[in-house]
Steps between C-alpha positions, in 0.01 A plus 500: 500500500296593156652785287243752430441509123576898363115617382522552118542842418208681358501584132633899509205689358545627166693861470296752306648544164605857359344684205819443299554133607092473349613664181788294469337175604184531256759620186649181572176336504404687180787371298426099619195538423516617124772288479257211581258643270762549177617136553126359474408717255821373273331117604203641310667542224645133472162362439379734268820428256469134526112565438590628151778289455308183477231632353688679189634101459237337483343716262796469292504151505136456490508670122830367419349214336141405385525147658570702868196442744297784599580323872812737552268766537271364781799365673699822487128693626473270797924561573437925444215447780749282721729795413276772602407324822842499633579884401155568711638321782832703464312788462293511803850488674613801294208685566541442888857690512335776248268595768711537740772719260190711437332510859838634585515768248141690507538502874872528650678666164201732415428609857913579495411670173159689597400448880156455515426166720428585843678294755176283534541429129827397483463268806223318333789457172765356717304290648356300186851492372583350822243274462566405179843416566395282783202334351555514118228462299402509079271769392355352301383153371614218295248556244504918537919365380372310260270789323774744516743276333223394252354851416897669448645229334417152458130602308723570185666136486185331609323725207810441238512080579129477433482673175787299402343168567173619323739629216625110513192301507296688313765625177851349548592310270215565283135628622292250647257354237210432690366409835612208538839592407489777748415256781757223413788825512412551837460186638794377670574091535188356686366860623205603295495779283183619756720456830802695331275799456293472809851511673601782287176690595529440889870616518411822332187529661705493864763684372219787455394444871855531635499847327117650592446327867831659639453882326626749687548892466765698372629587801552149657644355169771801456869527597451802683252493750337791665598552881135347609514212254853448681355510832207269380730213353672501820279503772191313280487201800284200427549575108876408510591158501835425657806359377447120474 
């Protein structure tokens, strides 16, 4: 005799949700989500300080002494860059809960606010936020990171570190005499004076194309986004590239 196996019972369907459970569920969601956002934007922050930590040392130790090598400097540039990459990386992160925060407020705070979204509208809302918390995905690129971190902040290092190491080469201790004098300054061991400064001008030179191939308007680069820019950055499919 075979004992008949109980069927599994079907999953109970899912019980409509009040208006004030929905209030209370997306304040909730509200405050996780900016506290997501504050924590990553602090990360920023880490970056940045250690950015102009290193950098205000090796300048000082650079001119310290007139038998220091110029070599600091290009070491410290290539360690601000390695710098700048990571706070990019941190900030695409950042700028993935800062969507959210602000999808949440031009469309579920304001309506509260000033109702104007029909219910067709604020369907279409729930359901990229829904979206987005099931599929998250950056808004924007590594390199669109990389521009913004470039053009706000790390431009001014970048700018100060190569006027220092022209200040070195070409007048610290004493001006360069000549030529010649010039290019033995900035050569460095077996590197030629020529590959030094062919290196110098290629960084710089992509430096420059970080910053002019990823512009973007005023509106996509601000804190406070307009309600359609919000809706845009959320819903932009095939242009976001998901969370690796």
């Amino acid at each position: 005799m075979t004992t008949e196996q109980p069927a599994s019972a079907a999953p109970p369907a899912t019980r409509a949700i009040s208006r004030g459970e929905f209030h209370t569920a997306m304040v909730h969601l509200y405050r996780g989500e900016v506290g997501r956002a504050n924590t990553w934007r602090a990360r920023l922050d880490g970056t940045t300080n250690w950015a102009v930590l290193t950098t205000a040392a090796t300048l000082s130790f650079a001119f310290a002494s007139a038998s220091n090598t110029h070599v600091m400097i290009l070491i410290n540039t290539l360690l601000v860059f390695f710098f700048m990459f990571i706070e990019a990386r941190r900030y695409r992160f950042y700028d993935l809960w800062r969507a959210r925060v602000r999808l949440i407020e031009v469309e579920f705070f304001a309506d509260m606010l000033a109702p104007q979204a029909g219910d067709e509208e604020v369907a279409t809302w729930r359901e990229l936020l829904a979206d987005d918390l099931l599929h998250p995905r950056f808004s924007i690129t590594i390199w669109q990171a990389l521009a913004r971190r470039l053009r706000r902040n790390y431009v001014w290092l970048f700018l100060v570190l190569f006027l220092s190491w022209v200040v070195k080469v070409l007048l610290h201790p004493v001006p360069a005499d000549s030529l010649a004098d010039l290019l033995d300054r900035a050569a460095i061991g077996p590197l030629p004076a020529w590959f030094v400064l062919l290196f110098g001008v290629w960084f710089h030179c992509f430096l420059c194309w970080i910053i002019f191939s990823n512009r973007e308007t005023v509106a996509q680069s601000d804190e406070n986004i307009p309600r359609d820019e919000a809706r845009q950055r959320m819903g932009a499919g095939d242009e976001r590239r998901p969370i690796e």
